[in-house]
C-alpha positions as YAML, in Angstrom:
chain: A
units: angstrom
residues:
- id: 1
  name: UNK
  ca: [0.00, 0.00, 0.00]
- id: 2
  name: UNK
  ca: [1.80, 3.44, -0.95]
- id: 3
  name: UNK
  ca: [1.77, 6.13, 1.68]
- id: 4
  name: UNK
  ca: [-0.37, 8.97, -0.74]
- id: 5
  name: UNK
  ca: [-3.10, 6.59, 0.15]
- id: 6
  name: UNK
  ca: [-2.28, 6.25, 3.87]
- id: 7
  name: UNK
  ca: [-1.71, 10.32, 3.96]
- id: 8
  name: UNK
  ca: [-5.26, 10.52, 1.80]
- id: 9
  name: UNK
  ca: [-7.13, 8.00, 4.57]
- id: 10
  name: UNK
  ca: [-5.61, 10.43, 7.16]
- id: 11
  name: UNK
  ca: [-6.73, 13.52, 5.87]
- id: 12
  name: UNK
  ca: [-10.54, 12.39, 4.98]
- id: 13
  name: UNK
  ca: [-10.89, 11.10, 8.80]
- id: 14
  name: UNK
  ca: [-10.76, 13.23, 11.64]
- id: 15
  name: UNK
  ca: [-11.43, 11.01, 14.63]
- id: 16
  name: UNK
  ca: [-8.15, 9.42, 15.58]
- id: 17
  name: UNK
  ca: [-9.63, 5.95, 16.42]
- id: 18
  name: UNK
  ca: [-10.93, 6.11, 12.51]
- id: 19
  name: UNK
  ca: [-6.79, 7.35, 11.50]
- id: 20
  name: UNK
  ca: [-5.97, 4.75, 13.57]
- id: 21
  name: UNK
  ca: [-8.13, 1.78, 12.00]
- id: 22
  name: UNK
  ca: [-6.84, 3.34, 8.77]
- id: 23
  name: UNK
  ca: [-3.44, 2.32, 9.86]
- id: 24
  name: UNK
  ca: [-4.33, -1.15, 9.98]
- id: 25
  name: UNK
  ca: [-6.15, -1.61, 7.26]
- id: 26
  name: UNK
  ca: [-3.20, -0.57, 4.91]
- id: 27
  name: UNK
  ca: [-1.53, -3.64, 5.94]
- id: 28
  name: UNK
  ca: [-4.41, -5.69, 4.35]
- id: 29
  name: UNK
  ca: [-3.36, -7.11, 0.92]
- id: 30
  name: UNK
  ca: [-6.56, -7.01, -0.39]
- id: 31
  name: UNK
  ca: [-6.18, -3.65, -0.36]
- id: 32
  name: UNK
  ca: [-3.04, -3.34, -2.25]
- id: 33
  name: UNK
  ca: [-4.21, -5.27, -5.44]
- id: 34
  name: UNK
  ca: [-7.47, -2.67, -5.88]
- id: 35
  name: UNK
  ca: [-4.69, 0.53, -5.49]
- id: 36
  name: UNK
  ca: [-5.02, 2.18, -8.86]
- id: 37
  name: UNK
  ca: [-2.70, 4.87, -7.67]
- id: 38
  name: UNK
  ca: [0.02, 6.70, -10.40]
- id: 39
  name: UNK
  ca: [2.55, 4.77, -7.51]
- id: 40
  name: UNK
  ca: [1.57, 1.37, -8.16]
- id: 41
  name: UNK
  ca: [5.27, 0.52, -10.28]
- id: 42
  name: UNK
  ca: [6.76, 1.98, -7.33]
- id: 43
  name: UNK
  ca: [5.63, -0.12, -4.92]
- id: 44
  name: UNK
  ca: [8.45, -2.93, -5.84]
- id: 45
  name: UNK
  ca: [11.06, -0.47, -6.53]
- id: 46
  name: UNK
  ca: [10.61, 0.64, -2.31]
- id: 47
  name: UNK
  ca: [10.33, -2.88, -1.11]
- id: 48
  name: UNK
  ca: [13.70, -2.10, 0.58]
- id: 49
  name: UNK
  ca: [12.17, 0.80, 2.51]
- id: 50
  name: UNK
  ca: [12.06, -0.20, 6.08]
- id: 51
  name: UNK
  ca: [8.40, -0.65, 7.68]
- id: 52
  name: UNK
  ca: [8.82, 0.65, 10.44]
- id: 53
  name: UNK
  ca: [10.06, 4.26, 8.95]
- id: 54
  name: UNK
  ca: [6.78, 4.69, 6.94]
- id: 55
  name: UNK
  ca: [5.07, 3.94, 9.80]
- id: 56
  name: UNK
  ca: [6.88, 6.56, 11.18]
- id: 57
  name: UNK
  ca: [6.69, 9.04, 8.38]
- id: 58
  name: UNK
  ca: [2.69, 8.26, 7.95]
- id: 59
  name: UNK
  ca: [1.92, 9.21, 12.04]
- id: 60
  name: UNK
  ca: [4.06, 12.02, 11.85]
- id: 61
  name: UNK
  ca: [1.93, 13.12, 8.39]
- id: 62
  name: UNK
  ca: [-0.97, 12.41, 10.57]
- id: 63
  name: UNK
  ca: [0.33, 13.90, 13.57]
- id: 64
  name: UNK
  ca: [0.97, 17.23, 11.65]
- id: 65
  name: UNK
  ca: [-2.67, 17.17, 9.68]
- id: 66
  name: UNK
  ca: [-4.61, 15.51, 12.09]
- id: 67
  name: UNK
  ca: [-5.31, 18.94, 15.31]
- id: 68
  name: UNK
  ca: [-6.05, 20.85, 12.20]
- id: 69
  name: UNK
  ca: [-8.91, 18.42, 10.70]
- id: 70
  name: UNK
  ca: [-9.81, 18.16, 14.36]
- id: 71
  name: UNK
  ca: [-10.26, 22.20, 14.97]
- id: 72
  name: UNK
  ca: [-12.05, 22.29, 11.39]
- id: 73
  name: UNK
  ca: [-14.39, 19.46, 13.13]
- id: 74
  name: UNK
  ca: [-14.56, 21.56, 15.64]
- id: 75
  name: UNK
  ca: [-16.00, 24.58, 13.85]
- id: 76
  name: UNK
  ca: [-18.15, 22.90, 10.99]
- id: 77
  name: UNK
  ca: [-19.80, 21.49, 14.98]
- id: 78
  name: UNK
  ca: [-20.05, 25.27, 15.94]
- id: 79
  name: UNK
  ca: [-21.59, 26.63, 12.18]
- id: 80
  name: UNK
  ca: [-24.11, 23.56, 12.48]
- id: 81
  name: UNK
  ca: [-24.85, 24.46, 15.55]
- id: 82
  name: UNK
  ca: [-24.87, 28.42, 14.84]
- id: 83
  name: UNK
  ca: [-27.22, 27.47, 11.34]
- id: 84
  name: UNK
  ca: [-29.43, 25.46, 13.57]
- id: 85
  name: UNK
  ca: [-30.31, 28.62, 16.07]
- id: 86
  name: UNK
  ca: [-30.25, 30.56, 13.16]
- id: 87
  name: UNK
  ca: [-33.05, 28.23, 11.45]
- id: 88
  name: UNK
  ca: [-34.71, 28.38, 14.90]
- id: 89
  name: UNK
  ca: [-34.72, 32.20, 14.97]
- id: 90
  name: UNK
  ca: [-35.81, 32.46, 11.41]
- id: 91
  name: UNK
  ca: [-38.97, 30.36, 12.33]
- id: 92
  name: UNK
  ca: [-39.83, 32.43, 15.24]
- id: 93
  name: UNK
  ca: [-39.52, 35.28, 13.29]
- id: 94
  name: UNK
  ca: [-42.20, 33.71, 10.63]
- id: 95
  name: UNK
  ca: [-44.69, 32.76, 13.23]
- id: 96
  name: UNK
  ca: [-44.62, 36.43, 14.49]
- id: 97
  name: UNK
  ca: [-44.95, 37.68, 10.34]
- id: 98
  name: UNK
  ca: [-47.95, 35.11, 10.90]
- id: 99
  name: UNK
  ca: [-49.67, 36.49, 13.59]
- id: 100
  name: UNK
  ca: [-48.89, 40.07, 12.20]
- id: 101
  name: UNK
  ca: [-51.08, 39.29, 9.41]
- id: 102
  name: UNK
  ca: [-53.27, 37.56, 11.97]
- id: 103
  name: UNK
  ca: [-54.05, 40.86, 13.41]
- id: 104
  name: UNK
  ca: [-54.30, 42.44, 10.23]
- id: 105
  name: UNK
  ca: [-57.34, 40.21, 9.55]
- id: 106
  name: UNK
  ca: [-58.84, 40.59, 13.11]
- id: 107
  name: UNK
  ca: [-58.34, 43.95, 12.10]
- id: 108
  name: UNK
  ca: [-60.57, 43.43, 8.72]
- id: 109
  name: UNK
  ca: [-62.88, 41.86, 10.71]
- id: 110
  name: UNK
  ca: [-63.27, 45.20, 13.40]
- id: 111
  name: UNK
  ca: [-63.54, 47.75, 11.00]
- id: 112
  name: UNK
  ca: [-65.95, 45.13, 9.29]
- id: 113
  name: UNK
  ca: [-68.32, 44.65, 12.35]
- id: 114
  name: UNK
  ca: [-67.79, 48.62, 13.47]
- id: 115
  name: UNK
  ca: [-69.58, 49.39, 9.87]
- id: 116
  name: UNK
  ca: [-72.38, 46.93, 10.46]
- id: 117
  name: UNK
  ca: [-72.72, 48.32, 13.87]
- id: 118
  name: UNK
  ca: [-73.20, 51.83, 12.64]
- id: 119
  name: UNK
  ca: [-75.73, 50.46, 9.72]
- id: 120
  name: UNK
  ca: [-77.74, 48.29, 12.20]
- id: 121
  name: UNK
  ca: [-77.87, 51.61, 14.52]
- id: 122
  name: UNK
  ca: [-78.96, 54.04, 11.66]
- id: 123
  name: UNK
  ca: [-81.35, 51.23, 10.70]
- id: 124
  name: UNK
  ca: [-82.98, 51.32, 14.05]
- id: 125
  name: UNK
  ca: [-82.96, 55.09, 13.87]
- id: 126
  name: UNK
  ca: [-85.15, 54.66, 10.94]
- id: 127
  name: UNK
  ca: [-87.14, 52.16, 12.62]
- id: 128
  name: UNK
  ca: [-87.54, 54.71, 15.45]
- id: 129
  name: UNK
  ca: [-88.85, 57.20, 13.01]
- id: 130
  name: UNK
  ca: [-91.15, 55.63, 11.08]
- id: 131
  name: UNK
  ca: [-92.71, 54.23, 14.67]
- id: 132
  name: UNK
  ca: [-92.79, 57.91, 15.22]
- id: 133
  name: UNK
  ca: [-94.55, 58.76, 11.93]
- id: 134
  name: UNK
  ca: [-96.87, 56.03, 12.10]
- id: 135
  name: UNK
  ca: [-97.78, 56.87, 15.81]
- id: 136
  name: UNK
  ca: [-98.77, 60.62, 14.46]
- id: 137
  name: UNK
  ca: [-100.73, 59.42, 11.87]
- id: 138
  name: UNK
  ca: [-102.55, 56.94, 13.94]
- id: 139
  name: UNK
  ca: [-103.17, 59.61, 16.17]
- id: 140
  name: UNK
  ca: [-104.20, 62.07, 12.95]
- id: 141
  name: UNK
  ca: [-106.25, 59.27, 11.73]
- id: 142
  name: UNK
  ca: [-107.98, 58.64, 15.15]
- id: 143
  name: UNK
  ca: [-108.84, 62.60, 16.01]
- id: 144
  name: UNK
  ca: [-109.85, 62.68, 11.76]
- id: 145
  name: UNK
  ca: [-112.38, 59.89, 12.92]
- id: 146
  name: UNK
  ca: [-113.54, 61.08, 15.86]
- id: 147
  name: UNK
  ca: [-114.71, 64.49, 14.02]
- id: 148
  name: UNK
  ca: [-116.13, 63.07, 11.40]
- id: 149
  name: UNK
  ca: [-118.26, 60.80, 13.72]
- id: 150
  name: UNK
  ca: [-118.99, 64.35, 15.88]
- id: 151
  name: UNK
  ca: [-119.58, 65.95, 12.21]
- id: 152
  name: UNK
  ca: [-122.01, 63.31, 11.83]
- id: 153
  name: UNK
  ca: [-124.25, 63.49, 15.34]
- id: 154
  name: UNK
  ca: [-124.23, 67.16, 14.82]
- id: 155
  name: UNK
  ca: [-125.81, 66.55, 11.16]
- id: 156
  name: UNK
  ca: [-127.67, 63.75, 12.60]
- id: 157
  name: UNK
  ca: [-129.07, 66.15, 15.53]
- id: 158
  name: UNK
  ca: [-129.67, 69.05, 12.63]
- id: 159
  name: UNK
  ca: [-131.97, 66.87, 10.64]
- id: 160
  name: UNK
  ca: [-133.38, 66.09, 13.76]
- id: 161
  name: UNK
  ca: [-134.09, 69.49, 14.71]
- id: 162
  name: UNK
  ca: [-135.34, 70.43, 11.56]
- id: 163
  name: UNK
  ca: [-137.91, 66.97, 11.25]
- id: 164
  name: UNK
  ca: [-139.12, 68.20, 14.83]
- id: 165
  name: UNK
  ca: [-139.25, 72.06, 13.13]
- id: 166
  name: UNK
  ca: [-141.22, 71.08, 10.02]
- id: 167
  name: UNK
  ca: [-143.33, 68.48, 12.38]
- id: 168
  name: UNK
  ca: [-144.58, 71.69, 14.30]
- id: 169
  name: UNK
  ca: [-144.74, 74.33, 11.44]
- id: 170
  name: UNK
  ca: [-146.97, 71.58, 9.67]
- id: 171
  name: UNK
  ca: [-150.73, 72.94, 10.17]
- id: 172
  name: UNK
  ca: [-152.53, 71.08, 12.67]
- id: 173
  name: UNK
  ca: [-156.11, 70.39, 12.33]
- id: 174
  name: UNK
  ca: [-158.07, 72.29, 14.84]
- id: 175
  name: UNK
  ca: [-160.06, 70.13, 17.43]
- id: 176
  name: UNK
  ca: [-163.97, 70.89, 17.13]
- id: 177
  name: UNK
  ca: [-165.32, 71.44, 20.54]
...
């Protein structure tokens, strides 16, 4: 296994149990016959390289790699974090947009009733006046009545009067004694 692949495992894992396991997997020779890497000649030509050096070599790559992957863990933990109060903020601030326009339609619905209110209380104004109107005119009618009834008994008592005059300006036959 060539040590571009062991510095590539390093680099794409930032827990150092993970690094570790990497370690020991390179070791596995089913590994090294699926390496399509541009080293793969090489391989032979470093047999003589001692194992214990790029052991060595790959922990100290690690070593010098491995506190920054861990502070840029570290931070992509604190923007996830930061993006999730941020997403929590941004909801709050909908649900209060939401209950603006909320209010906005209670509003509608005020101004709505305050104009009925005024056109059910001119409406019973105009009930009020016509009860007034028709009250007078009952009245007018009632007093128009009660004349015309008096106009009749006084024509009624005229004829009267003048059935009783022409009964005693009719001659009367004298009585023969």
């Amino acid at each position: 296994m060539s040590v571009c692949f062991a510095r590539e495992e390093a680099m794409s894992l930032a827990d150092p149990l993970d690094v570790e396991a990497a370690l020991q997997t390179r070791n596995d020779p089913a590994l090294d016959s699926n390496d399509n890497s541009p080293d793969e000649g090489l391989i032979e030509d470093f047999a003589v390289i001692d194992q214990k050096a790029v052991e060595q070599l790959t922990e100290g790559l690690i070593s010098h790699y491995l506190p920054d992957l861990q502070r840029s863990k570290l931070s992509l933990k604190e923007l996830t974090q930061n993006q999730e109060v941020l997403l929590e903020t941004l909801q709050q601030e909908i649900s209060k947009f939401k209950e603006c326009n909320s209010v906005l339609d209670i509003n509608v619905l005020f101004s709505e009733a305050k104009y009925y209110h005024n056109k059910l209380v001119n409406i019973r104004k105009e009930m009020l006046l016509l009860h007034e109107k028709t009250s007078k005119l009952k009245r007018r009618a009632l007093k128009l009545q009660q004349k015309r009834q008096k106009e009749e008994l006084e024509r009624e008592q005229q004829r009267e009067k003048e059935l009783e005059r022409e009964k005693q300006l009719t001659a009367k036959p004298a009585k023969r004694t």
